[in-house]
Every structure is written in structure tokens, then in C-alpha cells.
N, C-alpha and C positions, 0 to 999 in steps of 0.2 A: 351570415355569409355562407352561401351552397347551403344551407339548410344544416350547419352544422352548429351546435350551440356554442356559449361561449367561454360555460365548464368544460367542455371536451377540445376547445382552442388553448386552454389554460393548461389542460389537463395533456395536449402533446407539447406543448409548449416544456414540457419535463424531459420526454425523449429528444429535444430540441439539445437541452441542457447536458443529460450526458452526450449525447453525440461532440459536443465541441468539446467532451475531452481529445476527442481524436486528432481537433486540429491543437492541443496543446501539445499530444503525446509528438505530432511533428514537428511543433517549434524547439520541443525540447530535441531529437533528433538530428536536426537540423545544426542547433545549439555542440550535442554532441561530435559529431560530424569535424564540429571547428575547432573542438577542443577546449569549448568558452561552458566549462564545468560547473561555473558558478549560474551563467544564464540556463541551465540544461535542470539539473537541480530546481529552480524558481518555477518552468514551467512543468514541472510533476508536480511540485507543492499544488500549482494552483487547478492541476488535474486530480489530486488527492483532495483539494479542498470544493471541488465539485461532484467526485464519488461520495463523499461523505452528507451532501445534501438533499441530491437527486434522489434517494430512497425513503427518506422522510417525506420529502415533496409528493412524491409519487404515490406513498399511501393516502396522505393528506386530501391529494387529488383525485381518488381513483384511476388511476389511468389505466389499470386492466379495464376497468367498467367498461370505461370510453371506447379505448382502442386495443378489444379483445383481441386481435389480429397483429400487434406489432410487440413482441417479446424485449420488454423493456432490461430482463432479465439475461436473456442473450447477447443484447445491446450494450450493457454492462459488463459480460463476462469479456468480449473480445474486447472491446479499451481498457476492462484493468489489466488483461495480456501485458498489453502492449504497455503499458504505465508502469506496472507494478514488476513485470517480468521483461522484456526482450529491452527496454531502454537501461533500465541499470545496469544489467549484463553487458548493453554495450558502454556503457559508460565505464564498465570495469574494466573491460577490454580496451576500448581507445585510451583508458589514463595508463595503464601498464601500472595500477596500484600495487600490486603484486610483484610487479614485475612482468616481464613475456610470457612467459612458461604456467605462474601462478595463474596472473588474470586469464589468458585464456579459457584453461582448464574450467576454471570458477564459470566462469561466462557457459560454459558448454554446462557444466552441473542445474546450472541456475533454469537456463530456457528448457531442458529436458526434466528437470522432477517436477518442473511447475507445469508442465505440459500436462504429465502424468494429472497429476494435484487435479487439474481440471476438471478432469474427464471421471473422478470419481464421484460418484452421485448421493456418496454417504459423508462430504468433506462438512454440513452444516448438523448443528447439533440441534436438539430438541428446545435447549434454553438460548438456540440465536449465535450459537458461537461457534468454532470451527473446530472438527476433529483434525489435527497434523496442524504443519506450521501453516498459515493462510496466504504462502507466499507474495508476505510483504519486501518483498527486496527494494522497493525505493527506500524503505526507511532503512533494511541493514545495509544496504551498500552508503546510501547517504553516512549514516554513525561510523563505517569504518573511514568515509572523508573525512568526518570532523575529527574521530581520536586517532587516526592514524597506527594502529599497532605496526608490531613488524610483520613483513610479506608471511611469516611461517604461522603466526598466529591470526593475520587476517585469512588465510586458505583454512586453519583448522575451523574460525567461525563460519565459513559457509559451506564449511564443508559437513559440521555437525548441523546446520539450523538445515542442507538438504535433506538428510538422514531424518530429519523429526517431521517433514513433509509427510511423512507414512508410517510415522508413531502415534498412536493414539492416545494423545496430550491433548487438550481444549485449551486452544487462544482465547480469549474473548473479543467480540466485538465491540469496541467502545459505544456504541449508541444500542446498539440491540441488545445484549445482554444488561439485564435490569438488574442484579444484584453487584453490587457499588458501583453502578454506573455515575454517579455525579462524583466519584471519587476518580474512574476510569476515566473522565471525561476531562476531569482535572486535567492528573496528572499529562494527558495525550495533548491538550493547550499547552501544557508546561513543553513539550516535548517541541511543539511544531513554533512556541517563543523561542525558544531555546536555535532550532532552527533557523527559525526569519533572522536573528542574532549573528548567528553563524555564517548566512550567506555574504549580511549588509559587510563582516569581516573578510569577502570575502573567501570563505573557506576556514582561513588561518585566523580563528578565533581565539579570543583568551583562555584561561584553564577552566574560570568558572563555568563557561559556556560547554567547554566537555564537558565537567561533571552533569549539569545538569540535563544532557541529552542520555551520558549515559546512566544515570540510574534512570530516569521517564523508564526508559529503553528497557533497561530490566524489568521492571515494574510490568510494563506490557507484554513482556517477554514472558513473563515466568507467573502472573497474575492466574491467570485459566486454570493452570496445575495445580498449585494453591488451592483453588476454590473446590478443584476438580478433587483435590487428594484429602480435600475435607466433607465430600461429600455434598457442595452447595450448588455446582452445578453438574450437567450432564450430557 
């Protein structure tokens, strides 16, 4: 069809893929908006569990090859914005987790160091992984929903996990970084069970369902530095 073959239909058919994060990142919005926390939450999951595909797919498929001209890369970096940074901020803010005072603040911290975070050209590492935190905030503002600390202790967590935004610690990425990666991958399914758990509750899940978000949580957390302070990655 138009003389276009039907690997390179296949192959936008991926920017096709991330792009509909963008109508998730508004259902969740939306969802926010109403204050229905628990439908807001579900469509990030399923915006996260479209970021996590779409880059496999895409090498899989060539789609530079194909469609030198359309930056699938640029395409990905404005929807995880907006998924990963400006909605859980607002989710912080419209739930008053914090409180008025707290959430706000937090919300202003959040959308400005990850702004920052972006625009640096040195945030991926050589072994796939990220220098500074990879401002994942749907998943720490998500964890501060499930375990709930108090307002003084959830402001010191993001207010240290900004600060590490522009420390030079390694996250890793659970599918691109190869060393324990089938271990990394585990554990990050444990994390997003642990989650789908937590919603069908509700929010207000049993105790077992926080522990086992918050260690995944650690685990992801503090794995990079680990490897990073032994030398294994870089």
C-alpha cells in the first residue's frame, strides 16, 4: 500500500504503540481530575506497561531503519514526562497526601528536578542504566499510596529520592541492563503483582501486599549502587 512495505507498516506500527501512551497518560488525568485515585493509578500501570514494551519492539523491528525521520526516542521521552513526572505530581497534589503545604511543595520539587533530569545528555550509562534517580515517580508516589507513612516522612522521601536526581548513583534498567537482569525482572513483576493487588484493594490493601511492594521497591531502589559500588556496572 503507497509503495510502503509491510516491515516498515509493522515497524511504525511501534510509534503507533508508544504514542497511545499519551491517550492513557489523559485517562489517567482525567481520572485524577475526579479524584477516582484508584482508576488514575491503573491507567499509568498500563502506560508503564507500554513504555516497557515499545523499546524491545522497536529494536526487534528496526524502526530507525524504516522511519529515519520520526525520533521514536523523542516520542518516548515527552509521554514518560508526562506519565512518570507531571501526573503523579498531580496526583500528589489533588490527594493532599501530604497534606496542603507538604503535597504541594513535593509536586513543585517533582516536575522541576525531572525537568532538569531530562535535559541532561549524560543521565544513561554505558551498561543501559541511569546516572541520578531515572525519575520514576509513578512508582514512588504510587508506594507512598500503598504504605502510607506519615506526611513528615513522605516529604523527607521525595525530597531525598530529588536530591539523588543529580547524584551520580546508577539505577538500573530492568530489561537493558544484563547483569541480573532475570533477577531485576523478577523482582519488578513482583513489584507491579504486588501492585495490580493493591489497586483490585482498592488502594487499602492488606499488610502482606505492602511488604511486598516495599522491599520489590528497595530492591530497585538501591540495586544500581550495589552493583555500582562493587564494581559490576558503570
Amino acid at each position: 500500500m503507497f509503495g510502503i512495505s509491510k516491515d516498515a507498516l509493522w515497524a511504525f506500527g511501534v510509534h503507533i504503540l508508544t504514542a497511545s501512551g499519551a491517550f492513557l497518560a489523559f485517562l489517567s488525568i482525567v481520572a485524577t481530575g475526579e479524584k477516582q485515585f484508584v482508576a488514575a493509578f491503573f491507567w499509568l500501570g498500563m502506560a508503564l506497561l507500554v513504555d516497557g514494551v515499545d523499546g524491545p519492539l522497536a529494536r526487534k523491528l528496526e524502526v530507525k531503519k524504516w522511519w529515519p525521520h520520526w525520533s521514536g526516542d523523542m516520542l518516548d521521552s515527552v509521554i514518560d514526562y508526562v506519565t512518570y513526572v507531571v501526573i503523579p505530581a498531580f496526583i500528589l497534589y489533588q490527594s493532599g497526601l501530604m497534606g496542603t503545604h507538604f503535597s504541594f511543595v513535593s509536586a513543585a520539587l517533582i516536575v522541576i528536578t525531572s525537568a532538569i533530569y531530562y535535559a541532561d545528555t549524560r543521565m544513561k550509562t554505558v551498561d543501559h542504566g541511569f546516572k541520578g534517580f531515572p525519575v520514576c515517580w509513578n512508582m514512588v508516589v504510587f508506594t507512598l499510596f500503598i504504605v502510607s507513612p506519615s506526611e513528615i516522612l513522605s516529604f523527607i522521601v521525595v525530597a531525598v529520592t530529588a536530591v539523588l536526581t543529580f547524584v551520580p548513583v546508577i539505577f538500573v534498567h530492568p530489561v537493558r541492563v544484563k547483569i541480573l537482569r532475570e533477577l531485576t525482572l523478577a523482582v519488578f513483576a513482583l513489584w507491579a503483582l504486588g501492585g495490580l493487588v493493591a489497586l483490585l484493594y482498592g488502594l487499602d490493601a492488606p499488610v502482606w501486599v505492602d511488604l511486598v511492594i516495599v522491599v520489590s521497591s528497595v530492591y530497585l531502589f538501591l540495586i544500581g549502587a550495589v552493583l555500582q559500588a562493587l564494581g559490576k556496572i558503570q
